[in-house]
C-alpha positions in Angstrom: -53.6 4.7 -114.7 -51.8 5.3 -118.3 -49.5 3.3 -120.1 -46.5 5.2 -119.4 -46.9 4.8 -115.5 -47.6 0.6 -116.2 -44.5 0.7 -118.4 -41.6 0.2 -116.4 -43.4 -2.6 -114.0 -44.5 -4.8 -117.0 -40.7 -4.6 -118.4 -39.8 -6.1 -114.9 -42.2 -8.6 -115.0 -41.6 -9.3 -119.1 -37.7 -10.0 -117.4 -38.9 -11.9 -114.4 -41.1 -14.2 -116.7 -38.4 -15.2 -119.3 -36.3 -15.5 -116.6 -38.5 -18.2 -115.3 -38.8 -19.8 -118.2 -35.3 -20.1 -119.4 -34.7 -21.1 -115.9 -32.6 -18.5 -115.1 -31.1 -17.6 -111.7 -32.7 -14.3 -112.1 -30.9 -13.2 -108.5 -27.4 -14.3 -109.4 -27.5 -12.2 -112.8 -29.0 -9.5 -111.1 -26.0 -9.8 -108.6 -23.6 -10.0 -111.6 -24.8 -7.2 -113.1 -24.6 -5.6 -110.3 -21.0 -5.9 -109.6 -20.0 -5.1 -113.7 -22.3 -1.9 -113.0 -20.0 -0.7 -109.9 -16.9 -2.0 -111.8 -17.2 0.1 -114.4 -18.3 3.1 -112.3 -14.8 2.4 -111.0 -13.2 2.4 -113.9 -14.9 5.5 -115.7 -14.5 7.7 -111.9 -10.8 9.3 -112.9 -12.1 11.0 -116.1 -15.0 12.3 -114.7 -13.4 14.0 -111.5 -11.0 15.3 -113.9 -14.1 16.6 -116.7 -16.2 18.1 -113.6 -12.9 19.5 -112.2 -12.0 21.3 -115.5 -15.6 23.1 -116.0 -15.5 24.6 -112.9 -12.5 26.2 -113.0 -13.0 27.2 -116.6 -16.7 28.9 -115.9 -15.2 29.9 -112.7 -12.2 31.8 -114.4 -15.4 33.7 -116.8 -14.2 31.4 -119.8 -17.7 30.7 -121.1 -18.5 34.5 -120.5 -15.6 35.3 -122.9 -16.3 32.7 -125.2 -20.2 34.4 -125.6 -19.0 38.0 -126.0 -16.4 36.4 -128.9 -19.1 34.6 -130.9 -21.7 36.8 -130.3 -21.4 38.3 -134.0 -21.5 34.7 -135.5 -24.7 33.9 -133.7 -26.6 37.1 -135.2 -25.9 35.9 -138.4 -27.7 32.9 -137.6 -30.4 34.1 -135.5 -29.5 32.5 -132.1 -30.2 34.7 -129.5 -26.7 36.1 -127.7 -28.3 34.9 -124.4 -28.8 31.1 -125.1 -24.9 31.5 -126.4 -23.5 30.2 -122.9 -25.3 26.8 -123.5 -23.7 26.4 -126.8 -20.6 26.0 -124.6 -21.0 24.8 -121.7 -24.1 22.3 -122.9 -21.6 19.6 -124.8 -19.4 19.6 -121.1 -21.6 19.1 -118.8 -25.0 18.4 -118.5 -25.9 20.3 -115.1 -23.7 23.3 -115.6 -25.7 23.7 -118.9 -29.0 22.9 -116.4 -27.6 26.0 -114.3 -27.3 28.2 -117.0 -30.4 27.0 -118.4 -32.7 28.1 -115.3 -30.7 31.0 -115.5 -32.0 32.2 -119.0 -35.7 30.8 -117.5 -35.5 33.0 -114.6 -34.1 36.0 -116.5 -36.4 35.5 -119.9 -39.1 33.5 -119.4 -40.2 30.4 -120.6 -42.2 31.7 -123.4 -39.5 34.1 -124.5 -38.0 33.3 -127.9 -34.7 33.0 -125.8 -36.5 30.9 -123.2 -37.6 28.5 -126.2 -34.8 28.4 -127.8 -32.5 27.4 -124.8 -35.3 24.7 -124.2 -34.9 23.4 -127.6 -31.3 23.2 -127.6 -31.0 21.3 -123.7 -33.5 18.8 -125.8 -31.7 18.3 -128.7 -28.2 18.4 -128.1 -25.8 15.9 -126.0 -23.3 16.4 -123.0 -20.6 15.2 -126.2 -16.9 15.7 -124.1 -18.8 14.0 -121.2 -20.7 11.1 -123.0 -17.5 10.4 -124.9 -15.3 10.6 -121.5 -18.2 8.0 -120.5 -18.4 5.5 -123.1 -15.0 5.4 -124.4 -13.4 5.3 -120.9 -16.0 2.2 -119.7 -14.1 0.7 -122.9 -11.0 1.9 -122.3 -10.8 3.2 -126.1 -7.8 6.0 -125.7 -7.5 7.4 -128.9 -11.3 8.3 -130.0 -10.1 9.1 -133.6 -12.9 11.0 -135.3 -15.9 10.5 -133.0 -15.0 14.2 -131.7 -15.8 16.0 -134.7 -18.8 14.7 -136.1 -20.7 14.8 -132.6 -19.7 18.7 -132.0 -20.9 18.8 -136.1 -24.0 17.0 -134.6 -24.2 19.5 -131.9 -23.5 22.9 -134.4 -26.4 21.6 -136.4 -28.7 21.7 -133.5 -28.1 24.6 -131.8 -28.8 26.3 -135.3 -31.6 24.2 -136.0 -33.3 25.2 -132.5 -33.0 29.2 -133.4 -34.6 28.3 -137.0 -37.3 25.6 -135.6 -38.4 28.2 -132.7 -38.7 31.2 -135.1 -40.7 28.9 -137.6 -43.1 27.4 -135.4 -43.4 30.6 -133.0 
């Protein structure tokens, strides 16, 4: 048996045994917590339905298909393969319409393509941003996100060039 399949049990016991020795109702905060979880699932519901609603009619409509075929000559500059260039939409939306496109490019490359390896890289590297930010801002209720937008898409440009450059490098 390895570390990594101990890992999570001793974290549970590390908690149960400081819980016992603060003398914490360990039950009654589990409870709690609980509760605040499924609250805030409540709370962040709306502007998820509306996010997941809003891909799908915009990959449905052939929106990300456009969107490919129009950057297409800004992704040969850079060396990103034309086919990975769905993800580098759809990835920051959503995090399994990026997994379908994903196996997509698997089926159709390979995994040991350059474009196989380069769409691994990038589902590895980048974030779902609009999703995480629709997430974490709406469990706050923070409305106006101010610049948190544009320096996590920055954060995601960076990567999906650094995935075409890191795969050609190390393959």
């Amino acid at each position: 048996m390895s570390f990594t399949d101990m890992f999570v049990p001793c974290v549970i016991l590390l908690i149960l045994f400081y819980g016992i020795l603060t003398k914490t109702d360990i039950f009654e905060v589990f409870v709690e917590g609980a509760a605040q979880g499924l609250k805030t699932t409540a709370d962040i519901l709306p502007a998820l339905i509306c996010l997941m609603t809003c891909i799908g009619m915009f990959k449905a409509a052939g929106g990300i298909d456009l969107l490919g075929s129009l950057v297409k000559p800004v992704t040969d500059i850079f060396g990103f393969p034309s086919e990975a260039a769905s993800l580098i939409f759809i990835r920051p939306l959503s995090g399994s319409g990026a997994l379908a496109f994903y196996e997509d490019i698997i089926a159709q490359y390979g995994p040991d393509s350059f474009i196989g390896r380069v769409a691994s890289t990038m589902m590895g590297s980048s974030e779902t941003t609009f999703y995480t930010l629709a997430v974490y801002f709406g469990a706050v209720r923070i409305k106006n996100t101010r610049y948190a937008l544009l320096p996590a898409l920055s954060a995601d440009l960076t990567c999906w060039i650094a995935a075409a450059a890191a795969v050609r490098l190390m393959f």
